[in-house]
C-alpha positions as CSV (number, residue, x, y, z in Angstrom):
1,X,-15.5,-11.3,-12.8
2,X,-11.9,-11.1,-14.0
3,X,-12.7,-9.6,-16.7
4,X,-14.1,-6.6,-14.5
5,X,-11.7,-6.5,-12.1
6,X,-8.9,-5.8,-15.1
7,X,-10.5,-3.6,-16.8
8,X,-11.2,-1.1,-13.0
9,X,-7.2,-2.2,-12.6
10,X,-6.4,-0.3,-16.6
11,X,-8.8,2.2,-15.9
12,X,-7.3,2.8,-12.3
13,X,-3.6,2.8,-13.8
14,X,-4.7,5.4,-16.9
15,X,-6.6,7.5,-13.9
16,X,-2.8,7.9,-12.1
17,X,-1.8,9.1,-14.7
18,X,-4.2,12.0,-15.3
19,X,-4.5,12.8,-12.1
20,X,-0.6,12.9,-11.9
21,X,-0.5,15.2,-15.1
22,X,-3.1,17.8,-13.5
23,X,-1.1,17.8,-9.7
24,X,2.1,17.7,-11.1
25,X,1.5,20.7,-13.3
26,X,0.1,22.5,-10.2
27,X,3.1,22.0,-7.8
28,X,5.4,23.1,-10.7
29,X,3.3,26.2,-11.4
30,X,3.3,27.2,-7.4
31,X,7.1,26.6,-7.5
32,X,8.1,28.4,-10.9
33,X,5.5,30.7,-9.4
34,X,3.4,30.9,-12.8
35,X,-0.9,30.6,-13.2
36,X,-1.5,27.3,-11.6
37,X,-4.8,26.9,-13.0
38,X,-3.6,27.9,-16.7
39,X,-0.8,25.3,-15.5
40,X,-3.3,22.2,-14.9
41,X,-5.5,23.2,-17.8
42,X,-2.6,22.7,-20.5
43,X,-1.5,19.8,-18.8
44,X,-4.7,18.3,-19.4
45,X,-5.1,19.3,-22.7
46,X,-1.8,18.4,-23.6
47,X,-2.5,14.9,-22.2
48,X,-5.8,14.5,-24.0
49,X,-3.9,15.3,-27.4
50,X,-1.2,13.0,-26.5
51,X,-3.9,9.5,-26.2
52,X,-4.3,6.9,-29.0
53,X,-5.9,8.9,-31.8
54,X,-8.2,5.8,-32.4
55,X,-10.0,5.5,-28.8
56,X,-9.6,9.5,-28.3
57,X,-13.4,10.0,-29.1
58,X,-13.5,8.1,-25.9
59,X,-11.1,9.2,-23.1
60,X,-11.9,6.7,-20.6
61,X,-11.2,3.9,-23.2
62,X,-7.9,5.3,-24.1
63,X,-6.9,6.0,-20.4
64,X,-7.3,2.0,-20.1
65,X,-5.5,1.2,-23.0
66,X,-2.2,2.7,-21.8
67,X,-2.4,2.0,-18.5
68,X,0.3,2.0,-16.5
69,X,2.0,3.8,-19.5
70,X,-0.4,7.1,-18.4
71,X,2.2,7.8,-15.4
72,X,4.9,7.8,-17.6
73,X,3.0,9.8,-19.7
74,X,1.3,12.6,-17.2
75,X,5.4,13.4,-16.1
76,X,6.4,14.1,-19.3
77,X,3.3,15.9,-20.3
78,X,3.4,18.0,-17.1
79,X,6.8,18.4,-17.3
80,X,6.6,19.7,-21.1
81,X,3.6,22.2,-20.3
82,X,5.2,23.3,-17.2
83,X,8.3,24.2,-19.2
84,X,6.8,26.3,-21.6
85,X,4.2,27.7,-18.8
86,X,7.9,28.9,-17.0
87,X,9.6,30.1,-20.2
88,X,7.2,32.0,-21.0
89,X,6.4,33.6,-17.9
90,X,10.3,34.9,-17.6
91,X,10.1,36.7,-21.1
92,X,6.7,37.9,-21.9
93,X,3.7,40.3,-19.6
94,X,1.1,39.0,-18.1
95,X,-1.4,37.6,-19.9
96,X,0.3,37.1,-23.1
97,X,2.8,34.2,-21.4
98,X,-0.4,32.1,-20.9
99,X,-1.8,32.9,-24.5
100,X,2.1,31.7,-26.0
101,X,2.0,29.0,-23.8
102,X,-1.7,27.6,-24.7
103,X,-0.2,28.2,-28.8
104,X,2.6,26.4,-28.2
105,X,1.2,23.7,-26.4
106,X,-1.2,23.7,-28.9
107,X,1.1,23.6,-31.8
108,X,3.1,21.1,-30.3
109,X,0.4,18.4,-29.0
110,X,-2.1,19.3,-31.9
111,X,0.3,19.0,-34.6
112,X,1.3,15.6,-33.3
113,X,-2.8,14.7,-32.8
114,X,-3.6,15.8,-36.3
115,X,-0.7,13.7,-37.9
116,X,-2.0,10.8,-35.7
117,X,1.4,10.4,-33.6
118,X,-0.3,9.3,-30.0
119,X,2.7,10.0,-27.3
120,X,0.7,7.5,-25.3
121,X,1.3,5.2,-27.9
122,X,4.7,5.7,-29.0
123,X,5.8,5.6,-25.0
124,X,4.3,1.6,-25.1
125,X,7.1,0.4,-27.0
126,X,9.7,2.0,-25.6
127,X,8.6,0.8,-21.7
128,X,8.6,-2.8,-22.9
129,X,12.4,-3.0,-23.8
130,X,12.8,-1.5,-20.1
131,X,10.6,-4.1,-19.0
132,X,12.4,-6.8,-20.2
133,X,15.6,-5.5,-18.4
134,X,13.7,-4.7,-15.2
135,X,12.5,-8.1,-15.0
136,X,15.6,-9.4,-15.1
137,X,17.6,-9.9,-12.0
138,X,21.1,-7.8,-13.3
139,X,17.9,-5.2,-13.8
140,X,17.0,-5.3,-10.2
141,X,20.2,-5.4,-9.1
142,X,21.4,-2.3,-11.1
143,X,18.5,-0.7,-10.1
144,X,19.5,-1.3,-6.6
145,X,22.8,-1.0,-7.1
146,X,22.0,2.8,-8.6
147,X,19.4,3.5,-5.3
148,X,22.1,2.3,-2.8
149,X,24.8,4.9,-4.4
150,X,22.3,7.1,-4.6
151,X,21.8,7.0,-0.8
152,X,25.4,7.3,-0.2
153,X,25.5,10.8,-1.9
154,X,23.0,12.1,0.3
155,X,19.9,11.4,-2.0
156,X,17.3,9.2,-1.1
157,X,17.6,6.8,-4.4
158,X,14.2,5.1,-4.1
159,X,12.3,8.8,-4.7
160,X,14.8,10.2,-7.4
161,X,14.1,6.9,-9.3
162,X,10.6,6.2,-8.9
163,X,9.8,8.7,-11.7
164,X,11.7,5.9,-13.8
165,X,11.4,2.7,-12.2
166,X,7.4,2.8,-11.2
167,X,6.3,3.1,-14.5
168,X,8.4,0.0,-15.6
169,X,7.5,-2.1,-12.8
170,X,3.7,-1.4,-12.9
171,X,3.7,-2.4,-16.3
172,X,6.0,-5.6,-15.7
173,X,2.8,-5.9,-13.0
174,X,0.4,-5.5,-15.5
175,X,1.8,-8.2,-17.7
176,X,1.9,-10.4,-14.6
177,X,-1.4,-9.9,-13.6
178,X,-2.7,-10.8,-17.2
């Protein structure tokens, strides 16, 4: 029964992290005021090129094996899409700013899938160093330290963070929990 429950709690943690790739690229795309749907669709994409080449054949295996990684992963895959969704938008017509977009996107995440560079899997090493500090207690205390000076500038530290901390902290979890 353990072994179930883990593997719904991977799957559930890789399934943020889509779902965060394909929402996030739609609220930038409403906001930069550029095709939402071509904006969710590259995301996607994007995030399917950027899984472990090895378990890519099957997405939902590869979704569990990075986890809580995936949320760390959607943002910057969103973000990335989004970015070349926007620029081209401001400097080509319509219709052939989605078309550069989808090439560049493309280029970019294909390029990296055909050499067999996984961004899922080059984003697991560089959470656990992160980990190790966040588990700390000068980690948490820096962290709250950062959130609390944060609040006194007028920003509400625990949201501007999150993008940063959650990722670190569901994985500490996930190490826990194993």
């Amino acid at each position: 029964p353990a072994s179930r429950f883990f593997a719904a709690y991977h799957v559930g943690f890789g399934v943020m992290g889509l779902a965060l790739a394909g929402f996030l690229a739609e609220r930038l795309a409403r906001t930069f005021r550029y095709n939402r749907i071509a904006a969710v669709v590259l995301s996607l994409v994007a995030f399917y090129l950027s899984l472990p080449t090895e378990s890519r054949a099957q997405p939902w295996m590869a979704v569990a094996q990075i986890s809580s990684t995936s949320i760390f992963l959607g943002l910057i895959v969103a973000m990335l899409t989004g970015e070349a969704l926007r620029i081209a938008t401001r400097r080509l017509p319509a219709f052939l700013d989605i078309a550069a977009a989808a090439v560049a996107t493309v280029i970019v995440f294909g390029s990296l899938a055909a050499a067999g560079i996984s961004l899922g899997g080059l984003l697991l090493p560089l959470i656990r160093p992160l980990v190790a500090v966040g588990d700390t207690l000068p980690g948490l205390l820096f962290v709250v330290t950062l959130q609390t000076l944060l609040w006194c500038a007028g920003v509400h530290g625990p949201a501007f963070l999150s993008a940063i901390v959650t990722p670190i902290y569901l994985h500490a979890l996930d190490q826990n929990s194993q």
